[in-house]
PQR file with spaces between the fields and no chain letter, atoms N, CA, C, O and H, PARSE charges and radii, in Angstrom:
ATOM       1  N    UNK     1      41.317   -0.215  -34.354 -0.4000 1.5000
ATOM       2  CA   UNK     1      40.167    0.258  -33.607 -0.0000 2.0000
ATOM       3  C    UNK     1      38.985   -0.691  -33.773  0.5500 1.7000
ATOM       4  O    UNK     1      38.207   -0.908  -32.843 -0.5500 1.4000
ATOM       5  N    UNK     2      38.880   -1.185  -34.835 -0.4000 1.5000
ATOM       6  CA   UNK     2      37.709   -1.847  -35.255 -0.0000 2.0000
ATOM       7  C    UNK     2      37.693   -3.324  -34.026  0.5500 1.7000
ATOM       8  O    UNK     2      36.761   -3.696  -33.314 -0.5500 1.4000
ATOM       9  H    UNK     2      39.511   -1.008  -35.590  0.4000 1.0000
ATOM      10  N    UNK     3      39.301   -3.983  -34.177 -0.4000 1.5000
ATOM      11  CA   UNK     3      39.102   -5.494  -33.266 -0.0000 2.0000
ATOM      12  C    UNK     3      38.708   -4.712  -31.695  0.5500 1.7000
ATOM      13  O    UNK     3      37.971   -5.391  -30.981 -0.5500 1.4000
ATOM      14  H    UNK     3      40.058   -3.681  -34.755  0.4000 1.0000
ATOM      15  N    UNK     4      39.138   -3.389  -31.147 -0.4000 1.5000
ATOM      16  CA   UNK     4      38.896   -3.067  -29.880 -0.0000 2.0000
ATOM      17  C    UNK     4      37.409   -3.055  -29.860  0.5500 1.7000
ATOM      18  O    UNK     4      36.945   -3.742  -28.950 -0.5500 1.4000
ATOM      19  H    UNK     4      39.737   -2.838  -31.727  0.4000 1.0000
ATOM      20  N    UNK     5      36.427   -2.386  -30.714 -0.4000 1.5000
ATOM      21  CA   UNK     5      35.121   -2.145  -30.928 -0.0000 2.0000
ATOM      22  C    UNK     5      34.273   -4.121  -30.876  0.5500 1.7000
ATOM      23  O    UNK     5      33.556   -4.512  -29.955 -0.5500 1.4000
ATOM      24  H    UNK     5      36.804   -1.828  -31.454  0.4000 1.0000
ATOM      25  N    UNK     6      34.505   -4.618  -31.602 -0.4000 1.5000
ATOM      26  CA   UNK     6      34.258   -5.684  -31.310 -0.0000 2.0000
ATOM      27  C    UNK     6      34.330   -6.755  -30.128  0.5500 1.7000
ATOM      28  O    UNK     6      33.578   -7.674  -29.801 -0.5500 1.4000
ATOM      29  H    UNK     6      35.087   -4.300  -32.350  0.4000 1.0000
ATOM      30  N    UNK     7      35.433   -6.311  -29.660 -0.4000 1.5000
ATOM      31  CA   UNK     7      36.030   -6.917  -28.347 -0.0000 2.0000
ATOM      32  C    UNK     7      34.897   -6.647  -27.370  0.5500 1.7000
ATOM      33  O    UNK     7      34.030   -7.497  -27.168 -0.5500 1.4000
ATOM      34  H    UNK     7      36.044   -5.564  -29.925  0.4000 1.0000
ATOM      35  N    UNK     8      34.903   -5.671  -26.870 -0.4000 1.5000
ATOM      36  CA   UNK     8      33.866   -4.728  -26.096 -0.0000 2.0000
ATOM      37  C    UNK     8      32.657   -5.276  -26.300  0.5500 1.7000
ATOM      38  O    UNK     8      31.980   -5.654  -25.344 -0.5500 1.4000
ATOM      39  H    UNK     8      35.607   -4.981  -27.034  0.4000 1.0000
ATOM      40  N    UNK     9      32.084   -5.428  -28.036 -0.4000 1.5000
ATOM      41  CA   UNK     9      30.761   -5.727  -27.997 -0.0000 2.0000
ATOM      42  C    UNK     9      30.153   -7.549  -27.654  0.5500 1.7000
ATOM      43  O    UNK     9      29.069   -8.062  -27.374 -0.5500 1.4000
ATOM      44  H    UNK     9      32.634   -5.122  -28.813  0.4000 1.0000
ATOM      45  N    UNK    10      31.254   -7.932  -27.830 -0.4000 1.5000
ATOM      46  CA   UNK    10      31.389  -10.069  -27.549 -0.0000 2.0000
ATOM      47  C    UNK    10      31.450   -9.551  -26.049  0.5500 1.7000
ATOM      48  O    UNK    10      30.448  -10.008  -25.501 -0.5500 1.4000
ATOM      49  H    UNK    10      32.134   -7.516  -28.058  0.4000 1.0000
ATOM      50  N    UNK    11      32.178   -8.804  -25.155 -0.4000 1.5000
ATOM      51  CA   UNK    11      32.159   -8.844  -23.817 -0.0000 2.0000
ATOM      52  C    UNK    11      31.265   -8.243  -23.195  0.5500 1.7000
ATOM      53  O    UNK    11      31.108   -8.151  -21.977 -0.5500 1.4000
ATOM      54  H    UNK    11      32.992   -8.432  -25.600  0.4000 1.0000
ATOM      55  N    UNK    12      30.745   -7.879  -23.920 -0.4000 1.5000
ATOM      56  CA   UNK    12      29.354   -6.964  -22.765 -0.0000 2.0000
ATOM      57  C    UNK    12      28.413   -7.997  -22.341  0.5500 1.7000
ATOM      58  O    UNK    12      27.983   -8.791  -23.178 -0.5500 1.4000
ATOM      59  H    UNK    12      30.873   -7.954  -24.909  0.4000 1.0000
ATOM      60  N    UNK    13      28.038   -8.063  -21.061 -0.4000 1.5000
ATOM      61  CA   UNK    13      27.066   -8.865  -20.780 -0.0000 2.0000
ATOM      62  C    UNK    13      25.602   -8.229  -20.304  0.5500 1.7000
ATOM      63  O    UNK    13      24.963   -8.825  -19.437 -0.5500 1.4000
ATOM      64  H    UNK    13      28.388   -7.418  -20.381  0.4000 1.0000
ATOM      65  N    UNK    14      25.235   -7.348  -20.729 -0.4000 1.5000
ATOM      66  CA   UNK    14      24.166   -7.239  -21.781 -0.0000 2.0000
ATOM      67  C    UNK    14      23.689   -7.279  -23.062  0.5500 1.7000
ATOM      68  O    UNK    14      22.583   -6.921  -23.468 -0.5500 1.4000
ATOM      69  H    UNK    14      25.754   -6.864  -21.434  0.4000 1.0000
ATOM      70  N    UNK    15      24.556   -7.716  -23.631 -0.4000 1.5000
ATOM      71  CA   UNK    15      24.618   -8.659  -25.280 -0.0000 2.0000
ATOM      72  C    UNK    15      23.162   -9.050  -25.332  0.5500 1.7000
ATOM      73  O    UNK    15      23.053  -10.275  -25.271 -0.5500 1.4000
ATOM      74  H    UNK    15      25.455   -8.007  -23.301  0.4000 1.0000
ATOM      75  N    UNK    16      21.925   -8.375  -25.433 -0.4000 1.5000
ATOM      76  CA   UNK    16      20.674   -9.430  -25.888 -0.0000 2.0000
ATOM      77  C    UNK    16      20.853  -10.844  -26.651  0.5500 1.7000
ATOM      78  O    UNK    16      20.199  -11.781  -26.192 -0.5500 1.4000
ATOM      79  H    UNK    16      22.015   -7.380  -25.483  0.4000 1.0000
ATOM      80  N    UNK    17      21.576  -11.056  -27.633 -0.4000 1.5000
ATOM      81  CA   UNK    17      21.580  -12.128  -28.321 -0.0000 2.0000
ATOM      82  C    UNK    17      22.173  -13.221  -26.870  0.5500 1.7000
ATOM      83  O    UNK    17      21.625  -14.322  -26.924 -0.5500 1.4000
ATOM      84  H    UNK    17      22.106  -10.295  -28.006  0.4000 1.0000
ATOM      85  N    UNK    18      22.914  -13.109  -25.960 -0.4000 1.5000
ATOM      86  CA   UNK    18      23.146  -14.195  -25.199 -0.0000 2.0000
ATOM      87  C    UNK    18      21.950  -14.838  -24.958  0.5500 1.7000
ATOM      88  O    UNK    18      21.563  -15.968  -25.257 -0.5500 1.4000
ATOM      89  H    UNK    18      23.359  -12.215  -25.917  0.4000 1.0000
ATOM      90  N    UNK    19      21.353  -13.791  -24.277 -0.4000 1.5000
ATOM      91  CA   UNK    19      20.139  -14.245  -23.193 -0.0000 2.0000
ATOM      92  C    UNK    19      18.928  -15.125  -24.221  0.5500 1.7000
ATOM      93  O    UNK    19      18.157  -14.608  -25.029 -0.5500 1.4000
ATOM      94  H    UNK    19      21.667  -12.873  -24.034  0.4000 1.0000
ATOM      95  N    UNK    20      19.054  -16.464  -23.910 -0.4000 1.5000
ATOM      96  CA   UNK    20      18.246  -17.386  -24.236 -0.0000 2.0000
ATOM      97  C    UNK    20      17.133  -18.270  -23.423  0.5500 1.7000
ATOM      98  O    UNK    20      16.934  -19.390  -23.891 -0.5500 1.4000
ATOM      99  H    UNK    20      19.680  -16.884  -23.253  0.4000 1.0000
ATOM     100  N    UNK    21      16.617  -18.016  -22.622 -0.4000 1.5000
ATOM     101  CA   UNK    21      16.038  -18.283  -21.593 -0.0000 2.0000
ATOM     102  C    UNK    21      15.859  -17.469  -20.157  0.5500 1.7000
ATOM     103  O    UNK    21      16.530  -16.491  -19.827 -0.5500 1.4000
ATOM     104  H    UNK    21      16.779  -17.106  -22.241  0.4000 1.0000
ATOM     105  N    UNK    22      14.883  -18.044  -19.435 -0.4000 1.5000
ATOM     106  CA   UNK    22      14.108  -17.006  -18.199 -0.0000 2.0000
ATOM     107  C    UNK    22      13.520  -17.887  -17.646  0.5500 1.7000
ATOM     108  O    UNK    22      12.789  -18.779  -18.076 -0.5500 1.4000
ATOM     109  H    UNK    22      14.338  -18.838  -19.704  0.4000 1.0000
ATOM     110  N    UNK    23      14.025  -17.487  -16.164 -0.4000 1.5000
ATOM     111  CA   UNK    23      13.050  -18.475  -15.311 -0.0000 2.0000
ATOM     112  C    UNK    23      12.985  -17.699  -14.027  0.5500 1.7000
ATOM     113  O    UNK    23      13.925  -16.971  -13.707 -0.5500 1.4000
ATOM     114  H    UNK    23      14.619  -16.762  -15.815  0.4000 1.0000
ATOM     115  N    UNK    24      11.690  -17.851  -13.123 -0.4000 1.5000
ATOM     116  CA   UNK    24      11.345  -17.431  -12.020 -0.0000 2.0000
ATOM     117  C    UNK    24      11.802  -18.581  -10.933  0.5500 1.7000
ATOM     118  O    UNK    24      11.461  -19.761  -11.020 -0.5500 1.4000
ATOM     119  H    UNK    24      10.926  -18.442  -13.383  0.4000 1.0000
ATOM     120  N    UNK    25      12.398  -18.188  -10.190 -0.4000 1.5000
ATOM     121  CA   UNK    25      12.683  -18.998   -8.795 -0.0000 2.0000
ATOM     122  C    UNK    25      11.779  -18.901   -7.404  0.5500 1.7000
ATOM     123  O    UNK    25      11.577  -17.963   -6.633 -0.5500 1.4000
ATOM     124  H    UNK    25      12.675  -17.230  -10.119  0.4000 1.0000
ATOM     125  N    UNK    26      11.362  -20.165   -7.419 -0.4000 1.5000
ATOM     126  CA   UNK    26       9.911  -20.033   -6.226 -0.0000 2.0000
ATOM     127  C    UNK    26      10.326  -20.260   -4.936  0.5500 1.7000
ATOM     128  O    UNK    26      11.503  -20.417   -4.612 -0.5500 1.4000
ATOM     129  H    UNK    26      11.527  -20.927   -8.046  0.4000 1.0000
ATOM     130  N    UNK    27       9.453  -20.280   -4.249 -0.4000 1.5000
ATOM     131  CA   UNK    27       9.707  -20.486   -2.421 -0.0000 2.0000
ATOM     132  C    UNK    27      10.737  -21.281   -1.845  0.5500 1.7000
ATOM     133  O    UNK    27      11.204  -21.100   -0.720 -0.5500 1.4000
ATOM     134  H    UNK    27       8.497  -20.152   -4.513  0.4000 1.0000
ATOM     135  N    UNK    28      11.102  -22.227   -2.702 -0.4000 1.5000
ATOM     136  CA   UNK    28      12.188  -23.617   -2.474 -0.0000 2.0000
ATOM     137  C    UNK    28      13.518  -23.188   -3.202  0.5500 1.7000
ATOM     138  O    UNK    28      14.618  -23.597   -2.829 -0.5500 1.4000
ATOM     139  H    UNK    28      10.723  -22.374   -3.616  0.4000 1.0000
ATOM     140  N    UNK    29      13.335  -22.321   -4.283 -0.4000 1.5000
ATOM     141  CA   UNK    29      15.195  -22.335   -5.152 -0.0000 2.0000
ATOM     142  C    UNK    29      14.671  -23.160   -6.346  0.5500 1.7000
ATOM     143  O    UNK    29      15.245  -23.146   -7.435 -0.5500 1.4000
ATOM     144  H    UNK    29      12.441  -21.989   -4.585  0.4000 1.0000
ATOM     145  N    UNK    30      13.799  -23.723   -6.153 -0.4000 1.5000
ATOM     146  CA   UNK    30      13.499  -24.315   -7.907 -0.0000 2.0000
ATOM     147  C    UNK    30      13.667  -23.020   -9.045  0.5500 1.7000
ATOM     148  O    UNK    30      13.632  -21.849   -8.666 -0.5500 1.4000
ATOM     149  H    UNK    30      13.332  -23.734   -5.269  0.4000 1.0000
ATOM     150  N    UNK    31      13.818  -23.332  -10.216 -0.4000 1.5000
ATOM     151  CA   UNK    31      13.952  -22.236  -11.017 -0.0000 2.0000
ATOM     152  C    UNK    31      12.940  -22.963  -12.057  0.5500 1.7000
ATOM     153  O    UNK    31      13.326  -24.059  -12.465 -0.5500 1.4000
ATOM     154  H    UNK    31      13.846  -24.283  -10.524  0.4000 1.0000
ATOM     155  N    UNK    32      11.757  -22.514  -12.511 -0.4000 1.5000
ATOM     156  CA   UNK    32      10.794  -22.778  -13.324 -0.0000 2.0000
ATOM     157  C    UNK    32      10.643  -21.725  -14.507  0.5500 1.7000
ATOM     158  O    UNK    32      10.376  -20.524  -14.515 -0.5500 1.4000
ATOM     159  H    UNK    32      11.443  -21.624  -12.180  0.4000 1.0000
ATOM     160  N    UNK    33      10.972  -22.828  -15.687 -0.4000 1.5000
ATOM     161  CA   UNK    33      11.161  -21.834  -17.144 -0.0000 2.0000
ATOM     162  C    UNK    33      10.011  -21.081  -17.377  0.5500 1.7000
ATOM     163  O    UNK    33       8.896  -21.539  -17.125 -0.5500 1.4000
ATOM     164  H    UNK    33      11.190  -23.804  -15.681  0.4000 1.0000
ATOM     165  N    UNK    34      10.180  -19.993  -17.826 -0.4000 1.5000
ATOM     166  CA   UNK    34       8.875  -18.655  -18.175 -0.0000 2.0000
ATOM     167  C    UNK    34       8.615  -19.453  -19.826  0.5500 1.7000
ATOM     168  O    UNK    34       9.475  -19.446  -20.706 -0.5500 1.4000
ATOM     169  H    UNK    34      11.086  -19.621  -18.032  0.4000 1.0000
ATOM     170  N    UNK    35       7.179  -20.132  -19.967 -0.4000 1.5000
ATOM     171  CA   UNK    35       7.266  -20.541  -21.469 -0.0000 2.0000
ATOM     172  C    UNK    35       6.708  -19.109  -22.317  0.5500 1.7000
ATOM     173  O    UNK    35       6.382  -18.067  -21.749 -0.5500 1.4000
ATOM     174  H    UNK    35       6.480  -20.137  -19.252  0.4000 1.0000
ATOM     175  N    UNK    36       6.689  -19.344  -23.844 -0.4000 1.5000
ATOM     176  CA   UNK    36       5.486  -18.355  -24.285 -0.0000 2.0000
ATOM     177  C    UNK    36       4.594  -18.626  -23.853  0.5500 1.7000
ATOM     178  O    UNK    36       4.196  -17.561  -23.380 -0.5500 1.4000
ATOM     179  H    UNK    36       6.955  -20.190  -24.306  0.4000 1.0000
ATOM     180  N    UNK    37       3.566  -19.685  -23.533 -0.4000 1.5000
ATOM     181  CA   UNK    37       2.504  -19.622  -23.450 -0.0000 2.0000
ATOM     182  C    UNK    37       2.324  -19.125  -21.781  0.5500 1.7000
ATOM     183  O    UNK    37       1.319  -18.544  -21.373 -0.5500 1.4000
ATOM     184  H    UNK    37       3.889  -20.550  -23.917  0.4000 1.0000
ATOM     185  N    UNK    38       3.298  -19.417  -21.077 -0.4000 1.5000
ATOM     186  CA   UNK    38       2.853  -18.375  -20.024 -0.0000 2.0000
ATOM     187  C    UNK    38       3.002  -16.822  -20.107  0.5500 1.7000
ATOM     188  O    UNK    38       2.393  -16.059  -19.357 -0.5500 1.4000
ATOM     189  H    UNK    38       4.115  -19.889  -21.408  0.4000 1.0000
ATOM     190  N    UNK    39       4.048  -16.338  -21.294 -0.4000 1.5000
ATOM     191  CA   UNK    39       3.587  -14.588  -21.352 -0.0000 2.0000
ATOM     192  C    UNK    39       2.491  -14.954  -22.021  0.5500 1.7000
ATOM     193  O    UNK    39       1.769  -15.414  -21.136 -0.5500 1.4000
ATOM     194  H    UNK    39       4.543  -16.958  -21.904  0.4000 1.0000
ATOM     195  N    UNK    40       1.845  -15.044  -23.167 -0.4000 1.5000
ATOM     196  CA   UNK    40       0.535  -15.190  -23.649 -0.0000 2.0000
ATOM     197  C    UNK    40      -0.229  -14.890  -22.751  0.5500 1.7000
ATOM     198  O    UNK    40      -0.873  -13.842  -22.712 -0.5500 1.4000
ATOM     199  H    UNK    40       2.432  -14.670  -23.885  0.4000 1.0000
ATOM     200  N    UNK    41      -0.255  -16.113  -21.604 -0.4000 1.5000
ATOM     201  CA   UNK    41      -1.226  -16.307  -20.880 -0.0000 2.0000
ATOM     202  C    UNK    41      -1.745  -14.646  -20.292  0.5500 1.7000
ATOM     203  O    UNK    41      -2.857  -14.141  -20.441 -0.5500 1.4000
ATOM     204  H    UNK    41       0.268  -16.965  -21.636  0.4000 1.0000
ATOM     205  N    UNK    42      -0.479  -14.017  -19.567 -0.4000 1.5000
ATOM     206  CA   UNK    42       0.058  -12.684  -18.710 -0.0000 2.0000
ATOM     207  C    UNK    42      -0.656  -11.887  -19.802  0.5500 1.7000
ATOM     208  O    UNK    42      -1.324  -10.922  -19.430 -0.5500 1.4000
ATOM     209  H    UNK    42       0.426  -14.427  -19.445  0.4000 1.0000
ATOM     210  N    UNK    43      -0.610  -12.102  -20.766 -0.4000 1.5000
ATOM     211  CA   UNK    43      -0.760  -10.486  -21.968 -0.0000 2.0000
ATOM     212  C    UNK    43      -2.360  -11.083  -22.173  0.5500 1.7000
ATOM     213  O    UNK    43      -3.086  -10.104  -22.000 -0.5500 1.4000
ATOM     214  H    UNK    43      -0.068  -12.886  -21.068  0.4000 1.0000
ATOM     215  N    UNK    44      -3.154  -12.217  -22.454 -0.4000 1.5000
ATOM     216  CA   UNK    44      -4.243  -12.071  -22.231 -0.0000 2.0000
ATOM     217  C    UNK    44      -4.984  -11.448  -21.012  0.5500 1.7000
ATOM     218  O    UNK    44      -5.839  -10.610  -21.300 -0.5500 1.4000
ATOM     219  H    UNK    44      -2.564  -13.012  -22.595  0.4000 1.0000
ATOM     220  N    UNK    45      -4.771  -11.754  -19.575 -0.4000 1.5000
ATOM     221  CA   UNK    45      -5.079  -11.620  -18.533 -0.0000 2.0000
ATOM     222  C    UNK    45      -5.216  -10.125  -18.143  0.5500 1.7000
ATOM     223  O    UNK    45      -6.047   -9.704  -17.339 -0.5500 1.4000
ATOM     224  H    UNK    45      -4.076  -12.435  -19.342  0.4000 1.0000
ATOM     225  N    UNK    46      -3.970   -9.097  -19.047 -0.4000 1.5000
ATOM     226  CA   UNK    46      -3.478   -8.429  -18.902 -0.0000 2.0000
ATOM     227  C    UNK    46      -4.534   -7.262  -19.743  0.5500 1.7000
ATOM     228  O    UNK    46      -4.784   -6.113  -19.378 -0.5500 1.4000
ATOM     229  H    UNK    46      -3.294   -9.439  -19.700  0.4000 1.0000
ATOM     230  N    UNK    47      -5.041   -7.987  -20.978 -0.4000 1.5000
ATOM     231  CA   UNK    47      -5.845   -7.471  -21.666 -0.0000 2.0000
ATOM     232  C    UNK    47      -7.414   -7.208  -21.671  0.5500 1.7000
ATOM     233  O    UNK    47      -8.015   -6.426  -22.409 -0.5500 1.4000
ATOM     234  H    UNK    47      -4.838   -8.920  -21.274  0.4000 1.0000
ATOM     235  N    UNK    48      -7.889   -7.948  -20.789 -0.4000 1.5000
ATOM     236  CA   UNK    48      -9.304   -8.033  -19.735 -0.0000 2.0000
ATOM     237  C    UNK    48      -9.219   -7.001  -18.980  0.5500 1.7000
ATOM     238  O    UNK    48     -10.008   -6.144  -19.378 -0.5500 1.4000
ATOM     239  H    UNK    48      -7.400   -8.583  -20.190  0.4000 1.0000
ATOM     240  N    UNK    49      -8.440   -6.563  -17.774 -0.4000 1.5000
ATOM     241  CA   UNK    49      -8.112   -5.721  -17.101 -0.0000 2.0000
ATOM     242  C    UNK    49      -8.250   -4.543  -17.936  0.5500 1.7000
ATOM     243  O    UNK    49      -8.775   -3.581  -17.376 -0.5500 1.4000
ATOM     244  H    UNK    49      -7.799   -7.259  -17.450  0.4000 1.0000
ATOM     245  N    UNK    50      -7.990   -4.432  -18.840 -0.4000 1.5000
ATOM     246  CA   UNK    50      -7.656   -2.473  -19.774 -0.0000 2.0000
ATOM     247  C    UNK    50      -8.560   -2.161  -19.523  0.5500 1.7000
ATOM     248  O    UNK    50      -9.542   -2.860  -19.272 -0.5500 1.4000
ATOM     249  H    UNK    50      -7.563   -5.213  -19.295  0.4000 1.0000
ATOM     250  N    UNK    51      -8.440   -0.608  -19.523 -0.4000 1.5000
ATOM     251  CA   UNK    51      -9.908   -0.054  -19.991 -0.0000 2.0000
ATOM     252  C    UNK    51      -9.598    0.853  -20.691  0.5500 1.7000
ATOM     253  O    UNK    51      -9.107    1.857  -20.175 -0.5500 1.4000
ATOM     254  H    UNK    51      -7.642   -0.041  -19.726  0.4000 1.0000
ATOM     255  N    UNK    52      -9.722    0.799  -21.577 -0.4000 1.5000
ATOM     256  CA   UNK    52      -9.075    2.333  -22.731 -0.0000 2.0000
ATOM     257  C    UNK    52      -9.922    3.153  -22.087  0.5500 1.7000
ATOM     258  O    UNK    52     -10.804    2.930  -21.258 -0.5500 1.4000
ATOM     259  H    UNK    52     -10.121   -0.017  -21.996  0.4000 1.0000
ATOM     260  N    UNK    53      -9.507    4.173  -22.613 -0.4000 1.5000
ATOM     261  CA   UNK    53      -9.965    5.536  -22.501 -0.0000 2.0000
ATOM     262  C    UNK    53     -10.963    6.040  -23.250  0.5500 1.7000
ATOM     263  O    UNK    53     -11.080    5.614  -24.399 -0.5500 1.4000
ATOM     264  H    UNK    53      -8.790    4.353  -23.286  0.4000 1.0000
ATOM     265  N    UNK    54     -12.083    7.264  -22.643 -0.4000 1.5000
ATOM     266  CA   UNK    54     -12.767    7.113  -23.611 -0.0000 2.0000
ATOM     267  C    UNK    54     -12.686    8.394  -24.437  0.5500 1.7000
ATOM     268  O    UNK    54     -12.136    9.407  -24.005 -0.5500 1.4000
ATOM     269  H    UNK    54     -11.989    7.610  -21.710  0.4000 1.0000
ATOM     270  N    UNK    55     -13.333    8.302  -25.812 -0.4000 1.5000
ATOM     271  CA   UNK    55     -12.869    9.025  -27.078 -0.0000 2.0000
ATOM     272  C    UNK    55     -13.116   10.603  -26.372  0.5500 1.7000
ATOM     273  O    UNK    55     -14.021   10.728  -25.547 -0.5500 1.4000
ATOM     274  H    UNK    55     -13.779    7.479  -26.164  0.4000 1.0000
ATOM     275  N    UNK    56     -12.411   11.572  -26.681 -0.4000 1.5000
ATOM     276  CA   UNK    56     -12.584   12.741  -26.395 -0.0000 2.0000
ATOM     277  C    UNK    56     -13.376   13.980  -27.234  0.5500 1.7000
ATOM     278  O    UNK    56     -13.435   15.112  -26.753 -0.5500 1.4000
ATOM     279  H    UNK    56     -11.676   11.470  -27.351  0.4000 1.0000
């Protein structure tokens, strides 16, 4: 049971550990890598925009 359990888990392709890279594909089919510093960028930008809530 155990090699079937394993089997399954090497074949799933949602395996997080595969996925090593990300890229957005623009107007042409280019595929342009997502760096950190462009989420950074997104989660700063992202963080201007908030507006918490206010205390109750």
């Amino acid at each position: 049971m155990q090699a079937l359990q394993t089997s399954v888990l090497t074949d799933n392709v949602f395996d997080m550990s595969a996925v090593h890279a990300a890229a957005l594909v623009d107007e042409n089919g280019r595929e342009i890598p997502i760096t950190e510093e462009m989420i950074l960028s997104a989660c700063d930008e992202l963080m201007k925009l908030w507006h918490f809530p206010c205390a109750a």
